[in-house]
KOLDO-532507 format. One record per residue: residue in three letters; x negated, y negated, z of N, C-alpha, C in turn. Coordinates in pm, whole numbers, padded with zeros to 5 digits, always signed. Layout:
<torzas>
AlaXYZXYZXYZ ...
</torzas>
This chain:
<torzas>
Unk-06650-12313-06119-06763-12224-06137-06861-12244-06023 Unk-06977-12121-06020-07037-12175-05855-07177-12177-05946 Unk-07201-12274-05873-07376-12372-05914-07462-12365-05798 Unk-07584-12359-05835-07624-12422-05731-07709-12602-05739 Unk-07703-12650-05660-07729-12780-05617-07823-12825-05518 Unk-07889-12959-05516-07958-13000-05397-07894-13146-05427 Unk-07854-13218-05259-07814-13351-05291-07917-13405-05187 Unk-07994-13377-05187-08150-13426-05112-08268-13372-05136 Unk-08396-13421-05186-08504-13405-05183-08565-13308-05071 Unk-08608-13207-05093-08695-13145-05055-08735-13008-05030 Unk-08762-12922-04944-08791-12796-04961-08679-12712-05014 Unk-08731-12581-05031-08601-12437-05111-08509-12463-04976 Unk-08475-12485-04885-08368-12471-04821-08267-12599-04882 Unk-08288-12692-04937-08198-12788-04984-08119-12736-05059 Unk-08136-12643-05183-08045-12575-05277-07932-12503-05172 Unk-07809-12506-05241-07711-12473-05194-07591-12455-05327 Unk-07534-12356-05288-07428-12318-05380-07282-12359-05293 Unk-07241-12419-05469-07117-12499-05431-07019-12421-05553 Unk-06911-12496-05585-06831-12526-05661-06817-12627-05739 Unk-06805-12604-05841-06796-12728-05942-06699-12718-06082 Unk-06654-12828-06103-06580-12816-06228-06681-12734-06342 Unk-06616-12630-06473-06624-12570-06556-06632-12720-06661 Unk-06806-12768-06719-06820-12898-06838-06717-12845-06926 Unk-06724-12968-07011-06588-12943-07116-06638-13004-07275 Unk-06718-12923-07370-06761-12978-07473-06693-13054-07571 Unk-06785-13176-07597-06705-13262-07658-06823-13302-07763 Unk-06782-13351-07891-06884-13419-07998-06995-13271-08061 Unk-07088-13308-08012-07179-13212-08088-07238-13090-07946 Unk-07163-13092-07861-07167-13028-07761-07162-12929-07749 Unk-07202-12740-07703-07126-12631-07702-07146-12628-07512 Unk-07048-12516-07500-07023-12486-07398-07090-12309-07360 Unk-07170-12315-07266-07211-12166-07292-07203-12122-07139 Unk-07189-11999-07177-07127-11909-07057-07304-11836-07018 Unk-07362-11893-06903-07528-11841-06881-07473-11739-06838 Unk-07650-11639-06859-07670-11502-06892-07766-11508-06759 Unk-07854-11547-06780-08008-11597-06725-08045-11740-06749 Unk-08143-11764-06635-08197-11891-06662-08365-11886-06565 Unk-08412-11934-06647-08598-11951-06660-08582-11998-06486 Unk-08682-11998-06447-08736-12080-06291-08878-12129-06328 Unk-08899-12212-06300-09033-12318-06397-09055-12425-06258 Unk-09196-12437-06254-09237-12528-06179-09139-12645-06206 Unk-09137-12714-06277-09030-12862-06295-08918-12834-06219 Unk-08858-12733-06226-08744-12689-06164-08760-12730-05965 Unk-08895-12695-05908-08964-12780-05768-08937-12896-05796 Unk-09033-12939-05899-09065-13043-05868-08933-13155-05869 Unk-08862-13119-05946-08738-13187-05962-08665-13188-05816 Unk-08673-13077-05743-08637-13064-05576-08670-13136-05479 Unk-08824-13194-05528-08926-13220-05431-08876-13393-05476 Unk-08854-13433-05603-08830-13531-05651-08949-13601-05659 Unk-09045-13518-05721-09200-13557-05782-09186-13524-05917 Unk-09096-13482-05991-09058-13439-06125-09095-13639-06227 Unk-09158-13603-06361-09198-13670-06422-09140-13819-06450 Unk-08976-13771-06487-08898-13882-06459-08853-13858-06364 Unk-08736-13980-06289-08640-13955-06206-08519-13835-06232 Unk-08492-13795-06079-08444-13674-06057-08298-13713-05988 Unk-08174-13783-06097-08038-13829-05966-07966-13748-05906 Unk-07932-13758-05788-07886-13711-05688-07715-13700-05680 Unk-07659-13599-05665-07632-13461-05643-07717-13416-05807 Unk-07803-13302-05816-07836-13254-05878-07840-13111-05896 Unk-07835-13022-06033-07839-12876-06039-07904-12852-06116 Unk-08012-12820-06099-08165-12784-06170-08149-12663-06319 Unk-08241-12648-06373-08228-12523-06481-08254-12565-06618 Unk-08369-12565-06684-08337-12623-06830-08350-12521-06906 Unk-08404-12393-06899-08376-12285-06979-08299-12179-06914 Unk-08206-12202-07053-08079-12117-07045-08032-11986-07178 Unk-08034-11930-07163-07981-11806-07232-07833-11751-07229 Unk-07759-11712-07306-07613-11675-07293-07522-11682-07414 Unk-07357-11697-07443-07318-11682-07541-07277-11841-07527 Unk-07262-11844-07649-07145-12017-07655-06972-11940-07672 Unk-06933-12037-07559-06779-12011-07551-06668-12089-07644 Unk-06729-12214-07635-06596-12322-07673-06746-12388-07722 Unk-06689-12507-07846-06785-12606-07901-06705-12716-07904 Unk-06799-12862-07932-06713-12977-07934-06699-13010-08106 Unk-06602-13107-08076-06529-13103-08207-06625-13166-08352 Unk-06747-13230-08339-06817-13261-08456-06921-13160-08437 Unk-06935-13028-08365-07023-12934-08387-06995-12829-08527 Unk-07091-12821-08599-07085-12737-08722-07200-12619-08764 Unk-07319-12628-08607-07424-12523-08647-07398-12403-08594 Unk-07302-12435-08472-07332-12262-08400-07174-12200-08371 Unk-07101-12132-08385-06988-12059-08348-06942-11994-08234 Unk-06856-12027-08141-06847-11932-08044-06826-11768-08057 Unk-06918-11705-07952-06967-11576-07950-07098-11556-07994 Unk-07170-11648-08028-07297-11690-08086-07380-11669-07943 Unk-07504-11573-07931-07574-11536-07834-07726-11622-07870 Unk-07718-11756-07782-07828-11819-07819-07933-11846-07654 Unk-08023-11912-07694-08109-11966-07591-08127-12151-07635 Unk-08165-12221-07478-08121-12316-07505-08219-12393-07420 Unk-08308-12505-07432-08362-12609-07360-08207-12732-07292 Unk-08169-12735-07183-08114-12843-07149-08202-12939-07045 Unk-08136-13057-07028-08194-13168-06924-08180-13121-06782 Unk-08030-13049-06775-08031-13034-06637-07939-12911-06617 Unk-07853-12847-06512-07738-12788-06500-07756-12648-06539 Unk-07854-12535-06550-07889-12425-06582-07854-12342-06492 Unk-07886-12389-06294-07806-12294-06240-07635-12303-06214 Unk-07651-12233-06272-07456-12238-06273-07424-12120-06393 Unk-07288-12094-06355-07239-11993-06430-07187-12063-06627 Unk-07190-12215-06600-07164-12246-06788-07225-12364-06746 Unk-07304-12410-06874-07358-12563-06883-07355-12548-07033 Unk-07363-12736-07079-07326-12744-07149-07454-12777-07229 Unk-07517-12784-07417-07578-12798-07469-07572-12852-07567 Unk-07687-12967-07640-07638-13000-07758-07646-12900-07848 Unk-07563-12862-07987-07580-12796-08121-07688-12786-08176 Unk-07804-12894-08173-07933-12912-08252-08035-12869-08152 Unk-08032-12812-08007-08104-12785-07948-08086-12615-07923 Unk-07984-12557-07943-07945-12404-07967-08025-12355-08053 Unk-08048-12227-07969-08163-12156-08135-08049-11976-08077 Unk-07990-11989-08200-07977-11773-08212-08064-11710-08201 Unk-08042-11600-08103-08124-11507-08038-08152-11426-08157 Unk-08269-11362-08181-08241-11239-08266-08242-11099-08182 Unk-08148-11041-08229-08100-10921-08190-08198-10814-08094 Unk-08315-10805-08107-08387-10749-08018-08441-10791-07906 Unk-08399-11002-07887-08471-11043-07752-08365-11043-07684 Unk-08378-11010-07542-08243-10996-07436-08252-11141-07427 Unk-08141-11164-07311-08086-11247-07296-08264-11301-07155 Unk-08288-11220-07056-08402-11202-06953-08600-11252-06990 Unk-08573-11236-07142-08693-11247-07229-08723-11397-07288 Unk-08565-11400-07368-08544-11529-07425-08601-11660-07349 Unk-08539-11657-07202-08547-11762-07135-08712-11755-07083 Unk-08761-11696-07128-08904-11701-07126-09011-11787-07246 Unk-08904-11831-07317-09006-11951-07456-08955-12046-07463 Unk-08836-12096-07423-08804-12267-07445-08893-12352-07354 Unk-08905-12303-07223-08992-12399-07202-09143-12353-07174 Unk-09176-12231-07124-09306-12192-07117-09344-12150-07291 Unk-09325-12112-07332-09357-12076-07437-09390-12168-07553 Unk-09308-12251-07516-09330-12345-07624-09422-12437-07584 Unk-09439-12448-07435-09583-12528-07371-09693-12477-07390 Unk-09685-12351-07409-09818-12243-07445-09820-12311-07630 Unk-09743-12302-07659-09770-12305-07812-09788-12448-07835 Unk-09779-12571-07766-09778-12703-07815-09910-12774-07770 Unk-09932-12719-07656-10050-12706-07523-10201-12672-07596 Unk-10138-12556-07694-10249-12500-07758-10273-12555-07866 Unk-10209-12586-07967-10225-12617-08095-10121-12749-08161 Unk-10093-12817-08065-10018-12969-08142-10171-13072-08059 Unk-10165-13046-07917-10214-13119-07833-10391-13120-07816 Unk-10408-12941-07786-10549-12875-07768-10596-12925-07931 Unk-10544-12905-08036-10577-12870-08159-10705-12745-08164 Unk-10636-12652-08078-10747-12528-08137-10777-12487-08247 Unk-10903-12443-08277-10950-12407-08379-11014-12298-08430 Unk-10992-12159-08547-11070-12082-08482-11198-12038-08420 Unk-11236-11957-08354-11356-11908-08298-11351-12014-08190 Unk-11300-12060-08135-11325-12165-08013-11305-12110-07916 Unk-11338-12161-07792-11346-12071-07646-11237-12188-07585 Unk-11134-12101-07526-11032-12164-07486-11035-12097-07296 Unk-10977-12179-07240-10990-12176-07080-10849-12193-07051 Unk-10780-12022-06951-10614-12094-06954-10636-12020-06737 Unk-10616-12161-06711-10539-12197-06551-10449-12088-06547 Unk-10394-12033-06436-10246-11980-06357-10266-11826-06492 Unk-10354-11789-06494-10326-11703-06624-10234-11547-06648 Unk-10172-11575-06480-10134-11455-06461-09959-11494-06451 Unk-09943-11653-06543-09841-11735-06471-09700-11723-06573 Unk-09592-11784-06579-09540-11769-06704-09568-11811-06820 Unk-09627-11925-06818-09723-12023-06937-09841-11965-06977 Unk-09946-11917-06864-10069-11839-06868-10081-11718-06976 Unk-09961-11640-06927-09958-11507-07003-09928-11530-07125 Unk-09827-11612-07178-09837-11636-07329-09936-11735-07381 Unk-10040-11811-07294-10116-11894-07367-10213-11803-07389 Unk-10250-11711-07322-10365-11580-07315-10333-11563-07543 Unk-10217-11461-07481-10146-11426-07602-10154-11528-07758 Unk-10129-11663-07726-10077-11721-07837-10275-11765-07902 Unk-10347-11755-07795-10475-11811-07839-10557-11723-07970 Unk-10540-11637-07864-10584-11496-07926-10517-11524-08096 Unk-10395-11458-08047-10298-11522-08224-10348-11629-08331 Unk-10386-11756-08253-10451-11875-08356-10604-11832-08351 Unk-10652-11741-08313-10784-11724-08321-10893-11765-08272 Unk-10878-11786-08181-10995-11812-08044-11102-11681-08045 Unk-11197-11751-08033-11341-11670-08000-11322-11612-07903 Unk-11302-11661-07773-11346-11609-07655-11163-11709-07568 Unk-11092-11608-07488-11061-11678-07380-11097-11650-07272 Unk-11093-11735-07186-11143-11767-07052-11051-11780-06913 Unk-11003-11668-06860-10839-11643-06773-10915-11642-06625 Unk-10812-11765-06593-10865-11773-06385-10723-11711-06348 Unk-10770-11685-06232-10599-11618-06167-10671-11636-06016 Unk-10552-11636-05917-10628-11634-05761-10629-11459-05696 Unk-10614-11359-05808-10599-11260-05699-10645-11105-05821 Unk-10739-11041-05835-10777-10906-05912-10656-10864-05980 Unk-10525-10858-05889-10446-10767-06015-10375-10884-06127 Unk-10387-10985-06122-10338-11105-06115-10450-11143-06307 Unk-10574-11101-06286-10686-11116-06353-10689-11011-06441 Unk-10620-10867-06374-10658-10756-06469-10528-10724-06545 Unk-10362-10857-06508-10296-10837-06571-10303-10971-06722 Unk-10389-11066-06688-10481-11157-06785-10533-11087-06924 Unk-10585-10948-06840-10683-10902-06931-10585-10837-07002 Unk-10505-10741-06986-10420-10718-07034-10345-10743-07173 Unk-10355-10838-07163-10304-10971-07290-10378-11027-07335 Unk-10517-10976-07323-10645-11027-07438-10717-11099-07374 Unk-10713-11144-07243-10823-11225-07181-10975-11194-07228 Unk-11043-11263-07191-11208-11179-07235-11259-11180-07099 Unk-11257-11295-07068-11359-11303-06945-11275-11365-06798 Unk-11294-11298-06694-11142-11308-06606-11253-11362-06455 Unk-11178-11497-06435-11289-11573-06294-11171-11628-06214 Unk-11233-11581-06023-11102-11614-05944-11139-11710-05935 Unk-11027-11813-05944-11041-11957-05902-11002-12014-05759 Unk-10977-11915-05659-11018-11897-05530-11169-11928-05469 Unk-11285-11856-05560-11408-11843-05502-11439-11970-05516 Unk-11548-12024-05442-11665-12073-05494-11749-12076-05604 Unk-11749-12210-05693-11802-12184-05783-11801-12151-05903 Unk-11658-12108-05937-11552-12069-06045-11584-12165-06190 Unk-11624-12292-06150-11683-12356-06239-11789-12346-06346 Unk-11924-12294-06223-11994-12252-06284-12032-12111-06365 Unk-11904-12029-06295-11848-11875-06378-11820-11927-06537 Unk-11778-12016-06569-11704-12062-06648-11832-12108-06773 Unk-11905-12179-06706-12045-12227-06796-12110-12091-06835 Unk-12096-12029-06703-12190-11915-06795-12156-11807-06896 Unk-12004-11842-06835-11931-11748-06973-11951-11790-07142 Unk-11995-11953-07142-12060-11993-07264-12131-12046-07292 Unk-12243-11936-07244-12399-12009-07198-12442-12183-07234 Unk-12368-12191-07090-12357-12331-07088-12312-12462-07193 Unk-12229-12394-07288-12200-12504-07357-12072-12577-07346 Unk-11958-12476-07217-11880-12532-07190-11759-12493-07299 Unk-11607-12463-07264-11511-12477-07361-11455-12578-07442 Unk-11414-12482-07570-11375-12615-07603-11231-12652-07616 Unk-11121-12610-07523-10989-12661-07493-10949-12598-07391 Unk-10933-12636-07235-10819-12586-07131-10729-12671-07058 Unk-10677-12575-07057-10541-12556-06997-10533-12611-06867 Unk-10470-12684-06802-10494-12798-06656-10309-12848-06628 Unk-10294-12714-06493-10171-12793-06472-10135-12771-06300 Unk-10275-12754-06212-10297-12778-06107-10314-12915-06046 Unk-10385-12962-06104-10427-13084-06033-10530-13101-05955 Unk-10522-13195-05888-10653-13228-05766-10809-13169-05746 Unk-10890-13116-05709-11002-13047-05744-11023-12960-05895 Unk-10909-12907-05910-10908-12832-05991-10893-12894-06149 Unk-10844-13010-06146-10853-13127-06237-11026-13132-06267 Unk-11089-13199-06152-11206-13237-06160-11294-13105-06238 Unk-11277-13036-06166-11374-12921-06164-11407-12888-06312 Unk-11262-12863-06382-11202-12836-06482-11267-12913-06633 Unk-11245-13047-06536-11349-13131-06652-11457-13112-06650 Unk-11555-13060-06574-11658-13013-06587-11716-12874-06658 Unk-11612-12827-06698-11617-12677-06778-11644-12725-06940 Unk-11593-12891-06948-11546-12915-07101-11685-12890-07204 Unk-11690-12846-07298-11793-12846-07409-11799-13009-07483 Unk-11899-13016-07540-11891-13148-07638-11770-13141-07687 Unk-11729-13226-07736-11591-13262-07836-11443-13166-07762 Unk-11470-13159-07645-11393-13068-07573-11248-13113-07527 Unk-11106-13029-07543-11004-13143-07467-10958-13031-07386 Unk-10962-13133-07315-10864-13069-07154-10715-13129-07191 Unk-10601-13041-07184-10488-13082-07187-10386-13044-07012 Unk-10362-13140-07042-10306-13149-06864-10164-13129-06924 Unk-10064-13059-06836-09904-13011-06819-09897-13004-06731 Unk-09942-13042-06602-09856-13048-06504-09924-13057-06370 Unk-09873-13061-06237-09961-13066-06106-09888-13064-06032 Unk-09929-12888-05982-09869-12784-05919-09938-12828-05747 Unk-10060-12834-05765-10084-12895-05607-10048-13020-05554 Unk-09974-13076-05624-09888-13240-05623-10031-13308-05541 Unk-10179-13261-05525-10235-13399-05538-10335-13441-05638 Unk-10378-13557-05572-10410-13653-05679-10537-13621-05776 Unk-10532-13682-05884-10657-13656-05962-10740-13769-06014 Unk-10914-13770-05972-10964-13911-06048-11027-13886-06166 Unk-11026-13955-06254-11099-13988-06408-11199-14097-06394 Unk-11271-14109-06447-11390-14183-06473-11405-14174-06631 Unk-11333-14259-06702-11324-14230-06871-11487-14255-06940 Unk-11557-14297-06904-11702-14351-06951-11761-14155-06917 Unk-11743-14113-06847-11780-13985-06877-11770-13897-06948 Unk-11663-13930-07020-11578-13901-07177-11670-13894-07279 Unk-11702-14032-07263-11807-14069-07386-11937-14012-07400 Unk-11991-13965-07288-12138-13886-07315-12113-13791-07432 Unk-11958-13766-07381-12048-13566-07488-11860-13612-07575 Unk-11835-13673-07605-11660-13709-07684-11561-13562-07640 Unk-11554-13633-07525-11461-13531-07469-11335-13590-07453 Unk-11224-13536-07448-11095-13616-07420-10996-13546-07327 Unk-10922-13596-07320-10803-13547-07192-10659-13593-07218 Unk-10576-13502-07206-10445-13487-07322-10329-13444-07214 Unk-10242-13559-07221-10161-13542-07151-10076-13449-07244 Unk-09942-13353-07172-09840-13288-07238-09692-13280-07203 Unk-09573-13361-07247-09465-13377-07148-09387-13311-07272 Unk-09318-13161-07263-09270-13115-07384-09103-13180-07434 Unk-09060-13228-07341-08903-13306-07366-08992-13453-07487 Unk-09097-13468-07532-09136-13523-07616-09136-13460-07738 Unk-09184-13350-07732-09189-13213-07833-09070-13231-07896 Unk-08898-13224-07750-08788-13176-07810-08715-13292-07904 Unk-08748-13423-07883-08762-13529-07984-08822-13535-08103 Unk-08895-13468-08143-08948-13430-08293-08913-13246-08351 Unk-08789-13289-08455-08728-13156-08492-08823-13082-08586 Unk-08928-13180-08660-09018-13107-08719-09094-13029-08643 Unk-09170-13083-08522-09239-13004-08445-09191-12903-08376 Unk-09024-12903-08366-08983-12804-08219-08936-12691-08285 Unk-08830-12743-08411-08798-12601-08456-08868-12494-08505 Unk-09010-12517-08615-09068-12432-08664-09151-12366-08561 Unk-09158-12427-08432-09305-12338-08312-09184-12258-08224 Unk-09050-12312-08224-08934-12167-08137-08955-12025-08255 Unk-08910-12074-08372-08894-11945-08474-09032-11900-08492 Unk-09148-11979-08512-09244-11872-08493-09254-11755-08372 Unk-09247-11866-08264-09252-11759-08117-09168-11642-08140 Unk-09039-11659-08178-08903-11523-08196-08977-11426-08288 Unk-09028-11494-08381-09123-11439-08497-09220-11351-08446 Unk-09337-11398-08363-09427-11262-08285-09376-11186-08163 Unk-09220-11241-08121-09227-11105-08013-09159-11007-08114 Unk-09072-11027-08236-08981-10972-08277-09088-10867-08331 Unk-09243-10919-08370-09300-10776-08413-09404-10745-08328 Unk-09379-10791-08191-09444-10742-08128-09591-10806-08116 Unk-09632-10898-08147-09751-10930-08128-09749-11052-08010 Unk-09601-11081-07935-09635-11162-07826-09553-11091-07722 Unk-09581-11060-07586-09533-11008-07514-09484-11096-07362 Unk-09336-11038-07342-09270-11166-07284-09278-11062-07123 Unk-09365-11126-07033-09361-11040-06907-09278-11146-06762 Unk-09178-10969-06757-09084-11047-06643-09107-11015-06501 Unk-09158-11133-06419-09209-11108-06320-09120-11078-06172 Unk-08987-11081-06229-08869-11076-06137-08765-11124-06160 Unk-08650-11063-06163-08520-11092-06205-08416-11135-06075 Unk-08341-11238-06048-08315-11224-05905-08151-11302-05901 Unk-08037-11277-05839-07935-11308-05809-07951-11457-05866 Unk-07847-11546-05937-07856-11713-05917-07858-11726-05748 Unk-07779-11665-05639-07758-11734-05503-07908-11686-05402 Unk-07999-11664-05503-08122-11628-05405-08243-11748-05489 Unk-08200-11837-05520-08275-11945-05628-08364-12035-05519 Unk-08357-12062-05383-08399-12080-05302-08551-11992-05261 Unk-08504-11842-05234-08584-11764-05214-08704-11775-05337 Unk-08639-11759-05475-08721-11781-05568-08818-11881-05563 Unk-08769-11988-05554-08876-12105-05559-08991-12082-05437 Unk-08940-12020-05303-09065-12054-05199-09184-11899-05302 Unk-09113-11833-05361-09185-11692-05396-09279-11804-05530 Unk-09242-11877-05607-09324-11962-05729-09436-12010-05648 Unk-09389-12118-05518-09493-12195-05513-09538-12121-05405 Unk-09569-12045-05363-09657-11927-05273-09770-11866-05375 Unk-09765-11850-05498-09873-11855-05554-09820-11673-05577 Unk-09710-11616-05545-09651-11490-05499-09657-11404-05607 Unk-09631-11460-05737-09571-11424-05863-09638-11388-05989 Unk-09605-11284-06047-09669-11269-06204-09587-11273-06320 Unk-09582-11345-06420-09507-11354-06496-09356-11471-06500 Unk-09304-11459-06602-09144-11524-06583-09106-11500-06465 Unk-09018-11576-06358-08900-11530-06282-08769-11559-06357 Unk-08632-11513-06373-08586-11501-06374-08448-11542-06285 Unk-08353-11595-06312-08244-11594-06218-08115-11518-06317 Unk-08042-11425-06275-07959-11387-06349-07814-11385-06332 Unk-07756-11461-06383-07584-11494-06378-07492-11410-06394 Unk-07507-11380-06489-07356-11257-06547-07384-11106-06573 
</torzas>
């Protein structure tokens, strides 16, 4: 089958398409024939080999996957081949079959494509865990969502709104970027390009500051960010897209009981209480329409290269997409 691969660290020119043996499910294993597969910052960073854990080498990136199951291993008893599911894996997404555990498969329902799907295992469910396992939003609260024009952004816009947020608060770096924010319920839309974006932010709640955002830039934007917080306010961090550094000063915490919340969702996928009931909700509001899955580009698996310099160019609105079959 042809994959693609990087057996060295570093920029989109490292990916390269090879050949590789067709996995072979065994135990609680299925074997699925990809449809599509998500492109997600981790998916860099794993390139760059700044990814959370270690990243071993020869590697083939991809953890959301969409497609049918072909063949299953022999103590599997939840899912059937011909079964059209979506799937969180560790690794191996670009490629034409990778393999998945049984307890991590969720069945598609009939109205999400295969292009959509791969839009909630991992953004989606960071929007939904981000917001309400981690943030613990509450209603009427003023929520603040980073990249809002991003794949995570657009459904955290969406899912806030849903748990009932007062007011959200959508940065994007570019007008159409802001007015596709608004779109999806934003309230109040600030470029985080300008100068000062911070203090856009205070005045959006006359000065009392939010009370949960979204932080998966990093470096200034870390800082800054904490300065938006309301009393009893949490900043939940997922990630750092400008790979630099960020300082804390925790005694600043304590003036106004503010906190700061890390989010690594392969923790999420370790607790079945928490993971299964927040996928079937998500299937649950696009299926009637009250969450909307926007695809920001659909693109060959052998252009996965091109894709990534188009992510971290800041290029993009919505999901990208890579599409297999």
């Amino acid at each position: 089958m042809k994959a693609i691969q990087f057996t060295e660290y570093g920029g989109p020119e490292v990916l390269n398409q090879v050949n590789v043996d067709v996995p072979v499910p065994t135990g609680h294993d299925v074997l699925v024939e990809i449809h599509a597969v998500g492109v997600n910052y981790a998916d860099t960073a794993r390139r760059e080999g700044e990814y959370v854990v270690p990243t071993p080498l020869p590697f083939i990136p991809g953890a959301e996957i969409a497609g049918i199951v072909t063949q299953v291993g022999e103590k599997v008893t939840r899912v059937k081949p011909g079964t059209r599911i979506v799937s969180l894996i560790e690794s191996g997404g670009y490629s034409e079959y990778a393999l998945a555990n049984e307890f991590s498969v969720i069945p598609l329902p009939d109205q999400v494509d295969f292009h959509k799907a791969v839009s909630i295992p991992l953004q989606g469910l960071s929007a939904y865990h981000v917001l309400k396992t981690m943030g613990r939003l509450q209603p009427e609260e003023t929520v603040l969502v980073h990249a809002a024009a991003g794949g995570v952004g657009l459904i955290a816009v969406q899912l806030a709104k849903i748990f009932g947020a007062g007011k959200v608060i959508a940065t994007a770096s570019s007008q159409d970027k802001l007015d596709l924010a608004a779109s999806m319920g934003a309230d109040v839309l600030i470029n985080y390009t300008e100068e000062g974006w911070e203090d856009k932010v205070r005045e959006a709640t006359s000065g009392k500051g939010v009370d949960v955002a979204l932080e998966m830039a990093g470096g200034q934007i870390f800082n800054k960010t904490l300065r938006c917080l309301a009393t009893f306010g949490r900043l939940v961090v997922f990630g750092n897209a400008s790979a630099q550094p960020s300082t804390l000063d925790p005694t600043h915490l304590m003036r106004r009981n503010q906190s700061v919340i890390g989010f690594f969702l392969p923790q999420i996928m370790k607790k079945p209480e928490l993971l299964v009931p927040s996928i079937q909700e998500l299937f649950t509001y696009v299926a009637e329409g009250r969450l909307q899955l926007v695809i920001g580009g659909v693109y060959p698996l052998e252009e996965a290269a091109n894709v990534h310099t188009l992510l971290q160019s800041r290029q993009t609105k919505g999901k990208l997409v890579l599409q297999v079959k």
